[in-house]
C-alpha positions in Angstrom: 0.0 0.0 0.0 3.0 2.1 0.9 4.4 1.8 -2.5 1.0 2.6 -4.5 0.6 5.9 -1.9 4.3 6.9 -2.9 3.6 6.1 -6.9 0.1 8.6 -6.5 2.2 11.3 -4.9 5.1 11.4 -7.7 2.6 11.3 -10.3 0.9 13.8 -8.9 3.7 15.9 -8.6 5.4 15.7 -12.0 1.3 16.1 -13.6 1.3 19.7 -11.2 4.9 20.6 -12.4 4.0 19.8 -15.4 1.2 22.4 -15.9 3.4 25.0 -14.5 5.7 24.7 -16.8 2.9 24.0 -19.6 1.7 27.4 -18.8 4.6 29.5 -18.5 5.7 28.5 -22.4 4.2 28.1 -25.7 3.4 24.2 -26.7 5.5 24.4 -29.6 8.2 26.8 -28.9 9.0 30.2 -28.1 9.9 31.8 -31.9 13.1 33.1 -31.0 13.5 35.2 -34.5 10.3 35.6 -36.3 12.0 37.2 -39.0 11.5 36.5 -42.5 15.1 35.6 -43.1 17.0 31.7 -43.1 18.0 31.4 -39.5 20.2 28.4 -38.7 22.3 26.7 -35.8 21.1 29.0 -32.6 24.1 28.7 -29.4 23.2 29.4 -26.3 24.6 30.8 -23.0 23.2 31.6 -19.7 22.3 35.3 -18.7 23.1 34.8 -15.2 19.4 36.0 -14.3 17.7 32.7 -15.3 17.5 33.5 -18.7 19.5 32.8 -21.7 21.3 34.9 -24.8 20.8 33.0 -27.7 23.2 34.0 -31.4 22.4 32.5 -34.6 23.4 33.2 -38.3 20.7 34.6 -40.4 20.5 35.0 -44.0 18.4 38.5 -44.0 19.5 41.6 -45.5 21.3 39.9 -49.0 20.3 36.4 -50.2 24.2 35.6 -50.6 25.6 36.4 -47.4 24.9 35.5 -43.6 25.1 37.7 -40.4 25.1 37.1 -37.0 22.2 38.2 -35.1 21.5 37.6 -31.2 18.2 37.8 -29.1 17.9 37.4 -25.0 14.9 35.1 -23.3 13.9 35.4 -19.9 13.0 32.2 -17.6 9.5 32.6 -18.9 10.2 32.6 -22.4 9.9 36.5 -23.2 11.6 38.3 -25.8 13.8 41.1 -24.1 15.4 42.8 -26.9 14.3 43.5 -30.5 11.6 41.1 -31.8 14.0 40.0 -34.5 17.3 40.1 -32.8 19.7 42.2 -32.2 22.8 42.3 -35.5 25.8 41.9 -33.8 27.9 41.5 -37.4 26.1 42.5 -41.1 29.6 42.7 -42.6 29.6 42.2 -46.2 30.1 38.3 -47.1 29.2 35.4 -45.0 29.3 35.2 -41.0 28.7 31.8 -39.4 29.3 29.1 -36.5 29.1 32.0 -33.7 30.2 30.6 -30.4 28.8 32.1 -27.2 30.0 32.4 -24.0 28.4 34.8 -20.3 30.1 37.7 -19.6 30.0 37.6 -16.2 28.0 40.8 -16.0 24.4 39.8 -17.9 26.0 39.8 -21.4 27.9 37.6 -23.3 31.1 37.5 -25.6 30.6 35.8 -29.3 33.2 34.9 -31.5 32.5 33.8 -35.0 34.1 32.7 -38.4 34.0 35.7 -41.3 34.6 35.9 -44.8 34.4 39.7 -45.3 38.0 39.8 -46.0 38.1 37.1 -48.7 39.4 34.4 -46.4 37.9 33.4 -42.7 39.2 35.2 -40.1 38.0 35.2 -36.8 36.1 38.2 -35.4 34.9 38.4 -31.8 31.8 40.9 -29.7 30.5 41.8 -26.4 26.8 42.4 -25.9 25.7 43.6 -22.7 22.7 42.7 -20.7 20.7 45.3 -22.7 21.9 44.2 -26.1 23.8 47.0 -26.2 27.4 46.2 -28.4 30.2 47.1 -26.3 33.1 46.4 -28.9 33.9 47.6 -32.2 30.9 47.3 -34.6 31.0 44.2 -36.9 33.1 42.8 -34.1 37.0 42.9 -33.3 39.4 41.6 -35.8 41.1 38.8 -33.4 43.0 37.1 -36.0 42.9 38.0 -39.7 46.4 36.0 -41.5 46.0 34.5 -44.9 44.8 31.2 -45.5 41.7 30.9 -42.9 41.2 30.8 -39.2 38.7 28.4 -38.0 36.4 27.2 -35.1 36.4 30.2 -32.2 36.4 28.3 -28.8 36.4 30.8 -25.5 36.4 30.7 -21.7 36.4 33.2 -19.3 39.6 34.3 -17.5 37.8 35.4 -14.6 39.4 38.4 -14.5 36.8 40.5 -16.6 38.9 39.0 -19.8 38.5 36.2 -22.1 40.5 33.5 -23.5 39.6 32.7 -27.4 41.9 29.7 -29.3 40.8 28.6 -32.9 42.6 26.4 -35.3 44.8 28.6 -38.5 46.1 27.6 -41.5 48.4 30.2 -42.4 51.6 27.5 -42.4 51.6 24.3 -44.5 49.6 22.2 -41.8 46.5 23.7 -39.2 48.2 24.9 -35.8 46.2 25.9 -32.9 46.4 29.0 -31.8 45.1 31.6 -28.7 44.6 34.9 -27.6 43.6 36.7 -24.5 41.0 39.5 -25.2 40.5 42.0 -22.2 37.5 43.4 -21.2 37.2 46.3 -24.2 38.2 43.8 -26.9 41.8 44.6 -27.2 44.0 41.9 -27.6 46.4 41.3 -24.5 49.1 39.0 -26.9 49.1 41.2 -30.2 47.4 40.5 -33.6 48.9 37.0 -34.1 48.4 35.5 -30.3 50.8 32.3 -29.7 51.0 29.3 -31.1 49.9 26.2 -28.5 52.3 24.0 -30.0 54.8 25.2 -32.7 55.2 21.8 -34.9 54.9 21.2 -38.5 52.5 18.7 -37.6 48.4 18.7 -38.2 46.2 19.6 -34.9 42.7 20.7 -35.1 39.4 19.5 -32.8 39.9 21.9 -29.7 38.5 22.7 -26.7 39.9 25.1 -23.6 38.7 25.6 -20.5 40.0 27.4 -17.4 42.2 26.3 -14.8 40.7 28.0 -12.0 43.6 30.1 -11.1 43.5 32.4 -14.1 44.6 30.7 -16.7 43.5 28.2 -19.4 43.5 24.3 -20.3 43.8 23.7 -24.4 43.0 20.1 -25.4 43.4 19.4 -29.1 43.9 16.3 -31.5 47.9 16.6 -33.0 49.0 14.5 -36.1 52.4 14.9 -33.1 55.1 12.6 -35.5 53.8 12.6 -39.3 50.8 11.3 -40.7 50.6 8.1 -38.6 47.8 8.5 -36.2 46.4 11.2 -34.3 47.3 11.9 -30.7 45.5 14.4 -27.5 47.9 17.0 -26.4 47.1 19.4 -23.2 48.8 22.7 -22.8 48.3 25.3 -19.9 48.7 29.0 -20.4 49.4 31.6 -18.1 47.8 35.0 -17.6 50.7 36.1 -19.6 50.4 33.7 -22.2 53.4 31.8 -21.0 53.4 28.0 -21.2 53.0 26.6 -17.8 53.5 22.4 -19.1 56.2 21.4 -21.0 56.3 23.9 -24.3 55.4 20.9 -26.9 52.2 20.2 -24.3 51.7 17.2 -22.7 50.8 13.8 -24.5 47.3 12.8 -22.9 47.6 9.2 -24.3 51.2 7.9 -25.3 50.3 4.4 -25.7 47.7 4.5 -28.1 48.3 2.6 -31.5 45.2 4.0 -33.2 43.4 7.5 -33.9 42.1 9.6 -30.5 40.1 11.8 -31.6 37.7 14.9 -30.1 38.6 16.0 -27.4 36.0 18.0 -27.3 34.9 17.4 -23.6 36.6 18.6 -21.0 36.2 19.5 -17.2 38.2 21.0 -14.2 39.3 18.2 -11.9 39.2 20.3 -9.4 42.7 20.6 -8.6 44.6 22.6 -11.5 44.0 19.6 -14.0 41.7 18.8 -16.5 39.2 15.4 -17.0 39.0 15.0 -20.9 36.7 13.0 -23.2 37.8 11.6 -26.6 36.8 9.1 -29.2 39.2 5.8 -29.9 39.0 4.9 -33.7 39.7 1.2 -33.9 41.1 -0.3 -37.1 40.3 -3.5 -35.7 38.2 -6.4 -37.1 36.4 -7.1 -34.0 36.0 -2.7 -33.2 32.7 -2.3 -32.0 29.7 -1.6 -34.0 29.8 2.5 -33.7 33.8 2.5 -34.5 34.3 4.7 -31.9 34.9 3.6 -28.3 34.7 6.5 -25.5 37.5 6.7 -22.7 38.3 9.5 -19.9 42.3 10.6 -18.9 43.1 13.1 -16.1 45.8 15.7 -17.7 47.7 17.6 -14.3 50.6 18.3 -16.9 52.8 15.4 -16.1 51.8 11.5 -16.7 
């Protein structure tokens, strides 16, 4: 009887929680952008407030190109800037895969991929809790060599600053790169930021994350010897942008005989370390049925 009374009570609970929240929102979705343009791919961050800030790229004012455009919600699903958004980048050419990240202070910071200068360069803006732009209009330049920059990743550096990294291709092979962007958008490391690890070799598939003492965690995948098989590095940067492991990173997984890839994620262990996440590719007869098997290693920049 017991078990019956307890089974009435959680049914009864989840069927009243479940009108609440039935009530508060539309049945089929709050329309975020009702705009008449293509909208594609929203991100999404937290307000701090119980809300969120959400940045998508929109096909709206040409047919050919796409801007970024960004809109904030409130825990009950209202609209609390422009009912179509707020354009955070209608550059000429095409602006896509923004990546969002709070601001500490009711904004957020957005990075993004741009073509307006006939390659992809990476451009980066601050919105504040208003949807007011705070940086330079169209966004600041944060890296803008030939030959494409690629795949924005950021993290706070809880000093009112940000840490950005993306993957570059202005030498023969992709090298990971990052940059420290204070709180007015200027870049703290120069136009070209550093390189995470200065090899000829391929690495791509990032992630970063902070240390928890001001500085930040970079995981990537590295090609690390020649095109044998790809490897997870690590590398911890300083406030100053100084390398705080060993310069050529630190080898997450030095026994592996086949592909790791995707390191994509990662958490604090608490401690000054980092818990990452990445796929094993097995070139095995008997791999498993997905190809990809899932394993965790602990980086504290020694093994």
């Amino acid at each position: 009887m017991k078990t019956v009374v307890t089974s009435l009570v959680i049914l009864l609970l989840l069927f009243l929680c479940w009108g609440v929240l039935h009530a508060e929102w539309v049945l089929d979705g709050v329309p975020i952008c009702p705009s008449d343009g293509d909208q594609s791919y929203g991100y999404i961050a937290s307000d701090d407030a119980g809300g969120v800030i959400i940045t998508w790229p929109e096909i709206r004012y040409d047919p050919t190109y796409r801007d970024i455009f960004i809109q904030r919600i409130d825990y009950a699903g209202n609209l609390l800037w422009n009912t179509d958004g707020v354009p955070l980048c209608t550059a000429p050419e095409i602006q896509m895969d923004p990546y969002i990240i709070p601001d500490g202070s009711g904004g957020a910071v957005i990075a993004w991929r741009d073509y307006r200068n006939g390659d992809y360069d990476i451009y980066a803006q601050r919105i504040d809790a208003d949807g007011n732009v705070l940086w330079t209009p169209d966004g600041v330049a944060v890296s803008v060599a030939q030959f494409g920059q690629y795949d924005p990743r950021m993290v706070s550096d809880g000093a009112g600053g940000f840490y950005i990294c993306w993957w570059d291709g202005r030498t023969t092979n992709r090298q990971v790169r990052c940059n420290r962007l204070n709180s007015d958008g200027t870049l703290a490391w120069g136009p070209d930021g550093i390189v995470v690890r200065d090899t000829p070799w391929w690495q791509e598939s990032h992630g970063i994350i902070s240390d928890g003492a001001g500085g930040a965690i970079i995981v990537w995948d590295d090609v690390n010897n020649g095109f044998t098989a790809l490897y997870i590095f690590a590398q911890r940067i300083g406030p100053d942008g100084s390398k705080l492991w060993d310069p050529d990173g630190v080898l997450i997984e030095p026994t592996g005989a086949v592909d790791q890839l995707n390191p994509l994620s990662i958490a604090t262990s608490g401690d000054g370390g980092v818990i990452v996440a990445w796929g094993n590719w097995c070139y095995l007869d008997d791999m498993d049925p997905a190809g990809v098997n899932r394993y965790l290693g602990r980086e504290e920049g020694s093994l």
